[in-house]
KOLTOR-752354 format. One record per residue: residue in one letter; x, y, z of N, C-alpha, C, O in turn. Coordinates in steps of 0.05 Angstrom, whole numbers, padded with zeros to 5 digits, always signed. Layout:
<atoms>
AXYZXYZXYZXYZ;...
</atoms>
This chain:
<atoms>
X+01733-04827-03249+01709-04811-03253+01710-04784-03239+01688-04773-03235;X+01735-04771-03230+01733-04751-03217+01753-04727-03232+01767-04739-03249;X+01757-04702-03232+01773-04689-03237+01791-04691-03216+01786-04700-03194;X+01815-04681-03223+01836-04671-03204+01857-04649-03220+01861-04646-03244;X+01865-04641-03205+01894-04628-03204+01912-04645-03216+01909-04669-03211;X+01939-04636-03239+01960-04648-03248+01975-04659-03233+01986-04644-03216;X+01981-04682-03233+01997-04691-03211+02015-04714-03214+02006-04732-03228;X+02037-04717-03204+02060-04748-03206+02083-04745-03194+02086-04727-03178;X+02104-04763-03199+02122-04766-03187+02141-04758-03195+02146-04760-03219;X+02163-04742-03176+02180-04722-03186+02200-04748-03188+02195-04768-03174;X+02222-04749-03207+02241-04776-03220+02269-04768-03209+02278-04747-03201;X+02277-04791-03212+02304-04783-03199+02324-04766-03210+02332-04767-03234;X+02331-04751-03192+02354-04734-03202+02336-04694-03229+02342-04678-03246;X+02314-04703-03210+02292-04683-03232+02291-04666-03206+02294-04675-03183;X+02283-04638-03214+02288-04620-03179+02243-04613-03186+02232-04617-03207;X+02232-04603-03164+02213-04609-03158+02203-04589-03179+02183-04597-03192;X+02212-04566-03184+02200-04554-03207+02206-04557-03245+02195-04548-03266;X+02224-04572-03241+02221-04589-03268+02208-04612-03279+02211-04619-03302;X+02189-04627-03256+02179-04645-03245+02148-04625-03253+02133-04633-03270;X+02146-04610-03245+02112-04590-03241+02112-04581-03278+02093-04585-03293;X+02140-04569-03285+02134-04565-03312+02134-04590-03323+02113-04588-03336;X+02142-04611-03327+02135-04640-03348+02114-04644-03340+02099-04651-03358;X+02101-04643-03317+02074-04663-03303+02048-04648-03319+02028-04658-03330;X+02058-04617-03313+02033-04600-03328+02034-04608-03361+02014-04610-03375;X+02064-04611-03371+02060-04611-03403+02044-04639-03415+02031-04640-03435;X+02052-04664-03393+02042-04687-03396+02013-04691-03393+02000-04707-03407;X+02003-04678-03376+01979-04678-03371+01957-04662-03382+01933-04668-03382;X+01968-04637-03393+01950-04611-03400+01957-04611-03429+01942-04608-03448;X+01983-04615-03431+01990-04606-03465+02001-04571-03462+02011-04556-03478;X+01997-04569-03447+02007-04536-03436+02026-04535-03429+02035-04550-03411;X+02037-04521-03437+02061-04508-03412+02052-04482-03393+02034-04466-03397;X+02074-04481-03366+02071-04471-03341+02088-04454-03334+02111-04461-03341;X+02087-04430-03321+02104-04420-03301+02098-04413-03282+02082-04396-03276;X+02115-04431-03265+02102-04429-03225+02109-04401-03221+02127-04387-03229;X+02087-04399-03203+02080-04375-03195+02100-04375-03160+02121-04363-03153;X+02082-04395-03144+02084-04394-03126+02082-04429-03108+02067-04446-03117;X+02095-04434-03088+02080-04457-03075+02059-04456-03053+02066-04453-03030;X+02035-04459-03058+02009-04460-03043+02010-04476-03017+01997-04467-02998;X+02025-04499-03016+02022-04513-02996+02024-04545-03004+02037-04553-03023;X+02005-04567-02982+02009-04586-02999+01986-04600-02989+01972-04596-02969;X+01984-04621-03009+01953-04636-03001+01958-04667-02993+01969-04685-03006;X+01950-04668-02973+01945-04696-02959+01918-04714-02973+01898-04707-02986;X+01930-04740-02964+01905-04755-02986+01899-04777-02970+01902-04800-02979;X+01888-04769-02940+01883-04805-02919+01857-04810-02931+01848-04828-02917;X+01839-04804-02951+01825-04819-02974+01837-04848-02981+01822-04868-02978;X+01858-04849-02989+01869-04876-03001+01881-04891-02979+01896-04909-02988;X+01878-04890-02950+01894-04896-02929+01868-04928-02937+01875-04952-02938;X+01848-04921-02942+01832-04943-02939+01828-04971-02962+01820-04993-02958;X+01841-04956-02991+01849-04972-03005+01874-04979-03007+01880-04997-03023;X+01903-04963-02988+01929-04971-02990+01927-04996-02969+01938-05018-02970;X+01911-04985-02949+01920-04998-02928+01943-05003-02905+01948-05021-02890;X+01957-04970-02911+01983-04964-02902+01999-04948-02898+02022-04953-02890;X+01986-04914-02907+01978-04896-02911+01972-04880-02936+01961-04892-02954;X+01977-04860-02938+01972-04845-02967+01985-04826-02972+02003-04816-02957;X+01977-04818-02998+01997-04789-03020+02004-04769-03000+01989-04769-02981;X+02023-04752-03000+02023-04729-03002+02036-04712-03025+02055-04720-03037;X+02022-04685-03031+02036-04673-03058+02042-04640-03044+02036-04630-03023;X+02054-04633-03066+02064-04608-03063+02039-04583-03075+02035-04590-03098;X+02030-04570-03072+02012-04561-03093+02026-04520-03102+02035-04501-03090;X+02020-04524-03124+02034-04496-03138+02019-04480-03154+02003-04493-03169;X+02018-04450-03156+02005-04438-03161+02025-04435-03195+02049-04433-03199;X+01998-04435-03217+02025-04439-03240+02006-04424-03266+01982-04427-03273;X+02024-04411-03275+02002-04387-03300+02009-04412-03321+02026-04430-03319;X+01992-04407-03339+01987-04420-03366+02007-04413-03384+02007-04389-03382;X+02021-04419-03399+02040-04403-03422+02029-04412-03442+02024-04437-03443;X+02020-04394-03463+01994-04387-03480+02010-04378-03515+02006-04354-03521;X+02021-04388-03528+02027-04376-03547+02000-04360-03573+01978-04371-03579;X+02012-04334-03583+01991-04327-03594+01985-04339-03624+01967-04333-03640;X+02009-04361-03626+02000-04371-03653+01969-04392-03649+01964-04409-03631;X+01955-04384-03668+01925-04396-03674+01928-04427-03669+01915-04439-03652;X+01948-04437-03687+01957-04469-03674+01953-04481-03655+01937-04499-03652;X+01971-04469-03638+01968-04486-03610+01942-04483-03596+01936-04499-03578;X+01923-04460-03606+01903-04458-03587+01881-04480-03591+01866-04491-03575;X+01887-04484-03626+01866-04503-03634+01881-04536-03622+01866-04551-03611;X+01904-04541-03625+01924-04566-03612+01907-04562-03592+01888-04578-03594;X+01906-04546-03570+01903-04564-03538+01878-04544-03538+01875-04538-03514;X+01858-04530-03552+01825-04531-03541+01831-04535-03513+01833-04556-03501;X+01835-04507-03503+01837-04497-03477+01810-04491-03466+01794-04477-03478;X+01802-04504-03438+01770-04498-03431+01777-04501-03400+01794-04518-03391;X+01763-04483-03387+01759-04470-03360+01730-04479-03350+01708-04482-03362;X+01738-04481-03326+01716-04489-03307+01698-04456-03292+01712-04443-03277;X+01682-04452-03295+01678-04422-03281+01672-04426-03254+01671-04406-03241;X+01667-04453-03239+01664-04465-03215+01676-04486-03210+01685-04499-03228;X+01679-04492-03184+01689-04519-03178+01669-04542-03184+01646-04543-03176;X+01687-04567-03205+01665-04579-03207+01648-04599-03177+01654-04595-03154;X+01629-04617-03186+01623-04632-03165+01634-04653-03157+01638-04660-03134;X+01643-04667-03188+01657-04690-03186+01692-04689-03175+01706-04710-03177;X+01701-04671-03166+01729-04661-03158+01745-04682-03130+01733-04683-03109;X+01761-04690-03133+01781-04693-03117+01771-04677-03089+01773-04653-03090;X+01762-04687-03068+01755-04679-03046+01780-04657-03027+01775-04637-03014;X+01806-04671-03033+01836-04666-03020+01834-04640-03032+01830-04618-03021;X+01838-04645-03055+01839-04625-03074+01818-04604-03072+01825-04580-03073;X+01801-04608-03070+01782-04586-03072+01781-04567-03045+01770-04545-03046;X+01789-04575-03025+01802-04563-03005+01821-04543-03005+01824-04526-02986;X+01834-04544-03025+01867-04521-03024+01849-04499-03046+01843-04476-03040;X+01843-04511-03069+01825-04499-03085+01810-04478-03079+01813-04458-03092;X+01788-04478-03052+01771-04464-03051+01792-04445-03032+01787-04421-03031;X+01808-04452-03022+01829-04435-03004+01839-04411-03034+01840-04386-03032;X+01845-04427-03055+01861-04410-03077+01839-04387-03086+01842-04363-03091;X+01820-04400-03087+01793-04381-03095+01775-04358-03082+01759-04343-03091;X+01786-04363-03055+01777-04347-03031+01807-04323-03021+01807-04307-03002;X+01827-04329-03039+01848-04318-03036+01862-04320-02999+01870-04303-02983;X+01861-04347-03000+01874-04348-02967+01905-04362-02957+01917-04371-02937;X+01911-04357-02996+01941-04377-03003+01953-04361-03017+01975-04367-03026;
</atoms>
């Protein structure tokens, strides 16, 4: 019930930014080009349902690749948040407002 950020596990023998482009295409239907790496997000949220500790991810700053054929726009109905929502990934919404406040 929450939004988050694209996210998974980089596979073996996959290097971490070929890993960010499948994760975004799997998840968004989009394709990406990293910009930059932002940092990374800790998640001792789940320390309480692992019981053992929790995630960490990489997090990346990544433009949209947008083709101008009409197609794809109607395929993946592209929609933007103009705020952070409420329901958001707490971890997450941490680096976020850093990206939005320009402090990354």
């Amino acid at each position: 019930g929450l939004w988050h950020i694209p996210g998974g596990t980089v596979h073996y023998g996959e290097t971490v930014e070929a890993a960010v482009g499948r994760i975004a295409l799997e998840e968004t239907g989009t394709p990406v080009n990293i910009k930059k790496l932002i940092g990374y997000i800790e998640y001792p949220s789940e320390q309480e349902q692992r019981g053992f500790g929790w995630s960490v991810g990489l997090a990346f700053f990544c433009e949209i690749v947008v083709s101008i054929s009409e197609s794809i726009l109607v395929e993946h109905d592209l929609q933007f948040f103009s705020q952070l929502p409420n329901n958001l990934v707490e971890e997450q919404r941490d680096i976020l407002e850093k990206v939005l406040a320009n402090e990354v």
